[in-house]
C-alpha positions in Angstrom: 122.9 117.1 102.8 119.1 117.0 102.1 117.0 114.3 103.1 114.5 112.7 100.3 111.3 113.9 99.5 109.5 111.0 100.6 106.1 111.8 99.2 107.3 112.7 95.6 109.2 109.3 96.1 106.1 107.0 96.9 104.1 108.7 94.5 107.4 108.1 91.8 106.9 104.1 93.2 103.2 103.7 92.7 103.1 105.3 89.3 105.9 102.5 88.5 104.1 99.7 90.2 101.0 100.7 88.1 102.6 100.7 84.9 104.6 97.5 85.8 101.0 95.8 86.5 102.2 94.8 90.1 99.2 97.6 91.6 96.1 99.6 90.6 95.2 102.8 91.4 93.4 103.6 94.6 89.2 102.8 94.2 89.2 102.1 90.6 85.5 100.9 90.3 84.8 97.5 89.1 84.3 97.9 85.7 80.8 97.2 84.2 78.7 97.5 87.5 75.2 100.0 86.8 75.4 103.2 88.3 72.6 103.0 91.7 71.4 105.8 91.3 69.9 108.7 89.0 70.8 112.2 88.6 67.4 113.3 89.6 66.6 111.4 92.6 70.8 112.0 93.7 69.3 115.8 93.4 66.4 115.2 95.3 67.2 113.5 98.1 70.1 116.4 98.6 67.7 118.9 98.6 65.4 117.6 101.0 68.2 117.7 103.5 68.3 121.5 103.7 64.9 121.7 102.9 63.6 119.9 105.5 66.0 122.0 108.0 64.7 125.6 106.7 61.1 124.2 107.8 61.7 123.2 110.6 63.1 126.3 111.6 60.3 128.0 110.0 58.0 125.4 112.5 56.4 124.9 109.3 55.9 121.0 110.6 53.5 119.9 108.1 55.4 120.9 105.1 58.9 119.7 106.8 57.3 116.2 107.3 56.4 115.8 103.6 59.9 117.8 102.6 61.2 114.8 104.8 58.6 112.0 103.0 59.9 113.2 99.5 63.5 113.2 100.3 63.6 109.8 101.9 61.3 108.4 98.9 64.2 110.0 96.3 66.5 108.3 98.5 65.0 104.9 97.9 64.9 105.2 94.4 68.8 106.1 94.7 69.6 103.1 96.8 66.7 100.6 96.3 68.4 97.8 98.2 69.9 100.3 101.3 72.8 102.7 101.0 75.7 100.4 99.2 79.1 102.2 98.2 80.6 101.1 95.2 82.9 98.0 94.7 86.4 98.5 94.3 89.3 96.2 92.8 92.0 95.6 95.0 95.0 97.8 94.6 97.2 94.4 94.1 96.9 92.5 91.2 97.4 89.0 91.0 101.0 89.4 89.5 101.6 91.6 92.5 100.6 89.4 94.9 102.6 86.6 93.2 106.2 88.8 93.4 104.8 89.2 97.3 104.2 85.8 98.5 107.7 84.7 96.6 109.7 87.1 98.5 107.6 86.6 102.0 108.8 83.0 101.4 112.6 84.1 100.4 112.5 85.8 103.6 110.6 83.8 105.8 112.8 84.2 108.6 112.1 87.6 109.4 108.2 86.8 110.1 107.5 87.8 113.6 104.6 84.9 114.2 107.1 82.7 113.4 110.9 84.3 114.8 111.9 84.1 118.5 111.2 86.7 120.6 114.6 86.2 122.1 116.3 86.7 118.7 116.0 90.6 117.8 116.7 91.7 114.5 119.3 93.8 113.0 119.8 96.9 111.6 120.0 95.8 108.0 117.2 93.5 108.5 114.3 95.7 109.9 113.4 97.7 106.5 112.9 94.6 104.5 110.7 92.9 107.5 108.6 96.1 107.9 107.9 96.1 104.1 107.1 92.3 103.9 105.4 92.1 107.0 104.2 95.2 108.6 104.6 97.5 111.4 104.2 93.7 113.7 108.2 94.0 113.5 108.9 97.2 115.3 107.5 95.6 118.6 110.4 93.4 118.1 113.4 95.2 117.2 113.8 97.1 120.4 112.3 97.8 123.3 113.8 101.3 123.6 111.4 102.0 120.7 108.6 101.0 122.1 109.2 103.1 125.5 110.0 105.7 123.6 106.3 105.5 121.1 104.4 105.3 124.5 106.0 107.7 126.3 103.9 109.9 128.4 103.9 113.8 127.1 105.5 115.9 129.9 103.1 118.1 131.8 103.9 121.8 131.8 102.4 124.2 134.5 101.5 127.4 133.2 102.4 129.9 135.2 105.6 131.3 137.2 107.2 129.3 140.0 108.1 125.6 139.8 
């Protein structure tokens, strides 16, 4: 018996998720924001960079410092208010975040800020709670799985003898 390929699988997921409407894909750019920057200064400012290293090499200091003046003026142009990155939309939509919160309150009781830490949960419970609520639950389910993620690596001494 072969396990699942679990990366084909979670791609499989989030192409469905996308088409259902429940996700986006990953940095999608907000759409109808200016581009910062132009192709020329973008060009610029990445040359200076190698130019201003060959120069320096060269101790050719006077034509490094305005190699450096040039590139870091092109750079302003590119990012006239500092360096920004570009805004994203969130990879859940509101309709996903909807079907979330509905089935975080269906199964409230497996929240670990709100569950006993006396009450462990069980075997049929743990995959839903991780999904819901994140990896928070695994420092509940069992302690053995804790010991076990922390365990120090065994030291091995190279060598003959012991």
């Amino acid at each position: 018996m072969r396990a699942p390929n679990a990366w084909r699988q979670m791609g499989a997921v989030e192409s469905r998720l996308a088409r259902e409407g429940f996700t986006r894909p990953r940095f999608e750019i907000v759409p109808g924001l200016p581009l910062l920057w132009g192709r020329w200064s973008a060009i610029a400012a990445a040359a200076a960079v190698p130019a201003v290293t060959v120069l320096l090499l060269d101790h050719a200091w006077v034509r490094a410092g305005l190699a450096f003046v040039i590139g870091a003026m092109a750079l302003r142009k590119v990012f006239p208010d500092g360096p920004t990155m570009p805004r994203h939309l969130p990879t859940v939509t509101g309709k996903g975040e909807a079907v979330l919160r509905t089935a975080r309150e269906r199964h409230a009781e497996l929240d670990p800020a709100t569950r006993p830490a006396t009450e462990p949960y069980d075997q049929g419970q743990v995959r839903m709670a991780v999904a819901l609520f994140g990896s928070a639950v695994l420092y509940r389910v069992d302690d053995r799985i804790m010991a076990d993620w922390f365990r120090p690596e065994p030291e091995f001494v190279d060598g003959p003898g012991d």
